[in-house]
Structure formats: C-alpha cells, structure tokens
LUMNU-252835 format. One record per residue (C-alpha): residue number from 1; residue in one letter; x, y, z. Coordinates in nm, 4 decimals, decimal comma. Layout:
# residues N
[rec NUM; A; [X; Y; Z]];
...
# end
This chain:
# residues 69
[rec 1; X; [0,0000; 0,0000; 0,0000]];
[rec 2; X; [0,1318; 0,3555; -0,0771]];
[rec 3; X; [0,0140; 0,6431; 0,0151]];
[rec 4; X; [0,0803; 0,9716; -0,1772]];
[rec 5; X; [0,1119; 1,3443; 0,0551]];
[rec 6; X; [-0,2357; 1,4329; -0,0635]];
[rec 7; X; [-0,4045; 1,1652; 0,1915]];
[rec 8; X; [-0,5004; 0,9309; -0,1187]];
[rec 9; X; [-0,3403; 0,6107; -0,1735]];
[rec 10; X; [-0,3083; 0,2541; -0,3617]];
[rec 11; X; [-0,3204; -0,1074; -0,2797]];
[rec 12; X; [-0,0883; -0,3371; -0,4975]];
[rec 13; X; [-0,2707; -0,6474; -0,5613]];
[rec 14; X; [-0,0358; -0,9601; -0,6787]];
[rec 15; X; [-0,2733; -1,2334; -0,8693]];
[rec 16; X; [-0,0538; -1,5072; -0,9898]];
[rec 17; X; [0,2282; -1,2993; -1,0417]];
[rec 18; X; [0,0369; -1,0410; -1,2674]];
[rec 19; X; [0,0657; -0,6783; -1,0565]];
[rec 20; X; [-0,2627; -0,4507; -1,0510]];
[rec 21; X; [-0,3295; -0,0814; -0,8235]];
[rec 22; X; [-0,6380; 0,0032; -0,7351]];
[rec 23; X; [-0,7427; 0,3136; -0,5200]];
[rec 24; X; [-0,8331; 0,3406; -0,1980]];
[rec 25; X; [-1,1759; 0,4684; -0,1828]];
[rec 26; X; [-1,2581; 0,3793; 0,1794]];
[rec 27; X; [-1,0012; 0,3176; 0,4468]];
[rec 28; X; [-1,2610; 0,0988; 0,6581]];
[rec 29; X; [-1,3569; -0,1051; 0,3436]];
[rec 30; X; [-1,0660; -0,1387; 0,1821]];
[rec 31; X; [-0,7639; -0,1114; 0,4462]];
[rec 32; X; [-0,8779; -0,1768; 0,8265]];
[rec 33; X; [-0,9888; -0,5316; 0,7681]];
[rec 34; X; [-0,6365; -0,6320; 0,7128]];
[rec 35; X; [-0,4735; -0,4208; 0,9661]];
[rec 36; X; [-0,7295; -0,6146; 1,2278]];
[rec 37; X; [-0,6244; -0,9366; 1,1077]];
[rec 38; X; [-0,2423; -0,7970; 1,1304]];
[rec 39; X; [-0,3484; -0,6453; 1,4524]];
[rec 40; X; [-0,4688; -0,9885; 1,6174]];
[rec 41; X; [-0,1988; -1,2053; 1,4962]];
[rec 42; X; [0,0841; -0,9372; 1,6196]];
[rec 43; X; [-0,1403; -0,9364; 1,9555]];
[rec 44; X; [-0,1054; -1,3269; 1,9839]];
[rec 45; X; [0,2570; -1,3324; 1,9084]];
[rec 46; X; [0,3268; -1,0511; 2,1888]];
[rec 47; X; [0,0977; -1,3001; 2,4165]];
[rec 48; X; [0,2855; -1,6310; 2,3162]];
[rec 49; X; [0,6513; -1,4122; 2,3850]];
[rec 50; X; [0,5003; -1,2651; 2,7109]];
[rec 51; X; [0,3815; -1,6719; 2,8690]];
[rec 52; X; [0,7142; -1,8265; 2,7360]];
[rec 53; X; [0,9446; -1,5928; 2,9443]];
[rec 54; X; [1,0143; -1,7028; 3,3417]];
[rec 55; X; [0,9074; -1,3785; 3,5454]];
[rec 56; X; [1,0819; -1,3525; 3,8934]];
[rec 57; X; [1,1640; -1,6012; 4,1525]];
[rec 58; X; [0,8513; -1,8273; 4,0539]];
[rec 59; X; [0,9218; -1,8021; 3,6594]];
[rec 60; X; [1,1355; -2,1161; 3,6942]];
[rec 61; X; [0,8181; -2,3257; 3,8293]];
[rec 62; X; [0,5619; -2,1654; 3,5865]];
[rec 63; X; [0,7450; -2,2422; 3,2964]];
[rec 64; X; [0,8637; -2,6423; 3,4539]];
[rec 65; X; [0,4953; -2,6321; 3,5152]];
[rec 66; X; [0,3275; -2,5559; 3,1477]];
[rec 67; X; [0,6056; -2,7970; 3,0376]];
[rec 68; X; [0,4785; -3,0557; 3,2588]];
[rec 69; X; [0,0998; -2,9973; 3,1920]];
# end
C-alpha cells in the first residue's frame, strides 16, 4: 500500500504474479480489515513471547509447570 502526501493512496494487488493498483476509496472497506487481522496475529505473538518468558523467583516453576501440563 502507498500512500501519496495528498491523503489518497493505492493497494498493490499480486494475482498469480500479474501486478494490478487500485485506489483506496474507503479506508474501513478497503484497508482496516487487514490491519485487524495484522493487529490480532501481532497481539497473539506478543501473548505467546510474554507466557514463554520465566518472570521472577517463581518463573522457573511456571514455565517447569506448562512444560509438565
């Protein structure tokens, strides 16, 4: 996606290798859906890295315990 200075911008679609732009005409219908979807998978990630990392003096027996359970 590009964006030009005038606030208007362009997705690149790739079909099969053949390249195509097409204006955005509505950032809610066109963009937000895939920021949301980029948005809960970057969420997930953060909350996967946050439970895999021993906090404190009891970090050691959370993570022995999710490896045990």
């Amino acid at each position: 996606m590009s964006l030009s200075s005038h606030g208007k911008g362009e997705m690149e679609i790739n079909d099969n290798g053949f390249m195509s732009n097409h204006t955005i005409d509505s950032y809610d219908m066109d963009v937000r859906p895939y920021v949301d979807i980029w948005q809960s998978v970057s969420d997930r990630i953060a909350a996967a890295r946050q439970n895999s990392e021993p906090d404190g003096k009891t970090g050691w027996l959370k993570s022995t315990w999710r490896k045990c359970s």
